[in-house]
C-alpha positions in Angstrom: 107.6 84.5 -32.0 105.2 85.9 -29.5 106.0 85.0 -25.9 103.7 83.2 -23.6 102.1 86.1 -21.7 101.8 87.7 -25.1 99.8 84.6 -26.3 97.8 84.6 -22.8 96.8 88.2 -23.7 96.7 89.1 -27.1 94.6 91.9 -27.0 97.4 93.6 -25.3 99.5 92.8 -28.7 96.8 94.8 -30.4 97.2 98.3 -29.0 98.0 101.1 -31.6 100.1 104.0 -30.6 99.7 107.3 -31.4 102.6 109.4 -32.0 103.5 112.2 -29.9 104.8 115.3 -32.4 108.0 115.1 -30.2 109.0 111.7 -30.3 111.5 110.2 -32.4 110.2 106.9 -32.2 108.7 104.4 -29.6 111.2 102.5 -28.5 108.7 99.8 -25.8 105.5 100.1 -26.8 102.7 99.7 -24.3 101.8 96.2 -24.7 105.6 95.3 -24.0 105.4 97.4 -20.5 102.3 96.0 -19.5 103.5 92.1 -20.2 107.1 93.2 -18.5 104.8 94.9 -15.8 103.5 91.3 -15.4 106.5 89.4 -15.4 108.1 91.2 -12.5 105.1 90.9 -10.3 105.3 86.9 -11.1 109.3 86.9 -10.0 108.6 89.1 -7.2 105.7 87.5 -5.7 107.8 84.2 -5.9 110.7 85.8 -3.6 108.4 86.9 -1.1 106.2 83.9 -0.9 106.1 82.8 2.6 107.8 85.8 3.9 105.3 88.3 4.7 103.6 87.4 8.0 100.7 88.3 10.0 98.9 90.3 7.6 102.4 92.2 6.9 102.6 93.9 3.8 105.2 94.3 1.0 106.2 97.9 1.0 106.8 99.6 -2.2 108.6 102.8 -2.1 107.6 105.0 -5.2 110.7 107.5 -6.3 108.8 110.5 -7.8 107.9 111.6 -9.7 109.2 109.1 -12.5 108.1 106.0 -11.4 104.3 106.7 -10.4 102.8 104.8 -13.3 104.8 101.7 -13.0 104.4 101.3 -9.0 100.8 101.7 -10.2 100.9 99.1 -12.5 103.4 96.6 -10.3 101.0 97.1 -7.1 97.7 95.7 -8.8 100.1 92.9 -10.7 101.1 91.7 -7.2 97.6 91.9 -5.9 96.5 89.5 -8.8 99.1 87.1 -6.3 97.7 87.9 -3.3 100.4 89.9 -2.4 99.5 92.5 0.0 100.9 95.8 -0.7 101.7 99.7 0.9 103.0 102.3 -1.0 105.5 104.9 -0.1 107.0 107.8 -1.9 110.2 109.3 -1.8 111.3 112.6 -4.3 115.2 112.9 -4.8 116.4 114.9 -7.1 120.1 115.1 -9.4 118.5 116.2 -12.3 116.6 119.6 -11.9 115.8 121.2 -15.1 118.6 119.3 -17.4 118.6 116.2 -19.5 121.7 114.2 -17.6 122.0 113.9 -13.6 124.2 116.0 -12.2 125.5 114.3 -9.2 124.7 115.9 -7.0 121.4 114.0 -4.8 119.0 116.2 -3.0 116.4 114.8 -0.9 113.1 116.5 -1.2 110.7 114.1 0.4 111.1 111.3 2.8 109.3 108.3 3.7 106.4 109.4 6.7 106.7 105.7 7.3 109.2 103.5 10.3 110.8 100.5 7.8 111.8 99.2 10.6 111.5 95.3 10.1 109.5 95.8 6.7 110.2 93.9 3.5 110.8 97.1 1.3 111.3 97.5 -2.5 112.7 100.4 -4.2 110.6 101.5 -7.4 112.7 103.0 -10.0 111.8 104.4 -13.1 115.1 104.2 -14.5 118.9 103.8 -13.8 121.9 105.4 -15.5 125.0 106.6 -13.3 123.3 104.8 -10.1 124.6 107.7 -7.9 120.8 108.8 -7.0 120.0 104.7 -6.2 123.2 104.2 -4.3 122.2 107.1 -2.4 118.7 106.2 -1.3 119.7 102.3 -0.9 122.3 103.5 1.6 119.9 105.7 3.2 116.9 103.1 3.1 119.5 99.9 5.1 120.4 102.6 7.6 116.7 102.3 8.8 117.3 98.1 9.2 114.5 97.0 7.2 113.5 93.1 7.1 115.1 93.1 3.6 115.4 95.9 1.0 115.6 95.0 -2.7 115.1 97.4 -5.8 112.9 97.4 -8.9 114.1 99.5 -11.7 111.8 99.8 -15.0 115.0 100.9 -16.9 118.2 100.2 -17.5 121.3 102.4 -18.8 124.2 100.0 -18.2 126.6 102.5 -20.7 126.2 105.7 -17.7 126.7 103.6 -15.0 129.1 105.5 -11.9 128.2 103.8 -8.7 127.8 100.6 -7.2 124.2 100.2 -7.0 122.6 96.7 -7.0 119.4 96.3 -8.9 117.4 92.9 -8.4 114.6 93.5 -11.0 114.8 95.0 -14.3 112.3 95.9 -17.0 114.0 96.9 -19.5 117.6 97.8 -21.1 118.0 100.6 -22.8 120.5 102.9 -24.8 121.8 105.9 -23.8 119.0 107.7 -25.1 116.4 110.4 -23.6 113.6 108.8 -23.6 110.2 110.0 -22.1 106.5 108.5 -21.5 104.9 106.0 -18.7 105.9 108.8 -16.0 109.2 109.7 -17.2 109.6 113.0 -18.5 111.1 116.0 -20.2 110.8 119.3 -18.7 107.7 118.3 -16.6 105.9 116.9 -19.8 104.9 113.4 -21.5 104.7 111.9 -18.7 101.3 110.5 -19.3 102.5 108.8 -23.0 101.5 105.2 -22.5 104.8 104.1 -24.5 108.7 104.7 -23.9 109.7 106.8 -26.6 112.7 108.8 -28.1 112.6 112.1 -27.6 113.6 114.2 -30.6 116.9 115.8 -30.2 115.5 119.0 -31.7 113.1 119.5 -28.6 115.8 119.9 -26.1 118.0 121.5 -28.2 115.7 124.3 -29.3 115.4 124.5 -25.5 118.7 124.7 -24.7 119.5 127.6 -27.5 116.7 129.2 -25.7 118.2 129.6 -22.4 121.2 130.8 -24.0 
């Protein structure tokens, strides 16, 4: 049965994909993302409705480079509401090269803006052992923002290793590599306008390469 935001815009319903040659199968096609997209902009707009004052705007911290599309997407939802909005990015890294994180956080770019005072929302792509998002929450309240909440398009409940607090989520998700709408696999399909599974064959072909 189609949902109300699907039946208040069906001609999102009626995209076709196109299958990339390395993808096992779409998993949230791109209708789904942009009515999700939607949804959280509604929720969120409602929490901060009557908090921002004086012209102050919402700041949304982008985590590169994995979540580019979707703070795309959720900044000109929120604007439909009026919400005013200022991106930030941030770059941490635990995953390099390979396919799982490996625990080990590095920070490669920090905000050039003072949170001080700020209503701030972490943009995730996706969450699986939490270590990288407990890290940068941690990091983030040091610098006493107004509030600090987190945003995460993806969900991997089964990796989970930290105690990170998500207050929006997109989607959940199996533990599976998936790539597409800025998530990627060795710096590529990010610009797939689905989620999709990538075929195990692709990264193990890789991996016997390195060998």
């Amino acid at each position: 049965m189609a949902t109300k935001v699907e039946r208040q815009h069906p001609q999102l319903v009626a995209a076709d994909e196109t299958l990339d040659t390395d993808v096992e199968e779409v998993v949230i096609p791109t209708y789904r993302i942009q009515l999700r997209v939607q949804e959280l902009a509604d929720l969120m707009a409602d929490e901060y409705k009557g908090k921002l004052h004086d012209n102050q705007c919402l700041i949304l911290v982008c985590i590169l480079k994995g979540s580019f599309l979707f703070t795309a997407d959720l900044a000109r939802a929120l604007s439909h509401h009026g919400v005013r909005v200022q991106v930030e990015f941030m770059s941490i890294s635990s995953y390099g090269s390979a396919q799982t994180s490996s625990g080990t956080v590095r920070m490669l770019l920090d905000l050039r803006k003072d949170i001080m005072g700020q209503h701030v929302v972490i943009v995730e792509d996706i969450i699986d052992s939490g270590l990288t998002l407990e890290y940068l929450q941690t990091l983030l309240r040091a610098r006493n923002p107004a509030s600090l909440k987190t945003v995460v398009l993806l969900n991997k409940p089964e990796r989970r290793k930290s105690r990170a607090t998500v207050d929006w989520v997109g989607f959940e998700v199996p533990d599976l590599f998936v790539v597409g709408y800025g998530m990627d696999y060795a710096e590529q399909k990010r610009n797939l306008p689905y989620i999709g599974v990538l075929k195990a064959s692709v990264y193990q072909d890789t991996l016997k390469a390195k060998l």
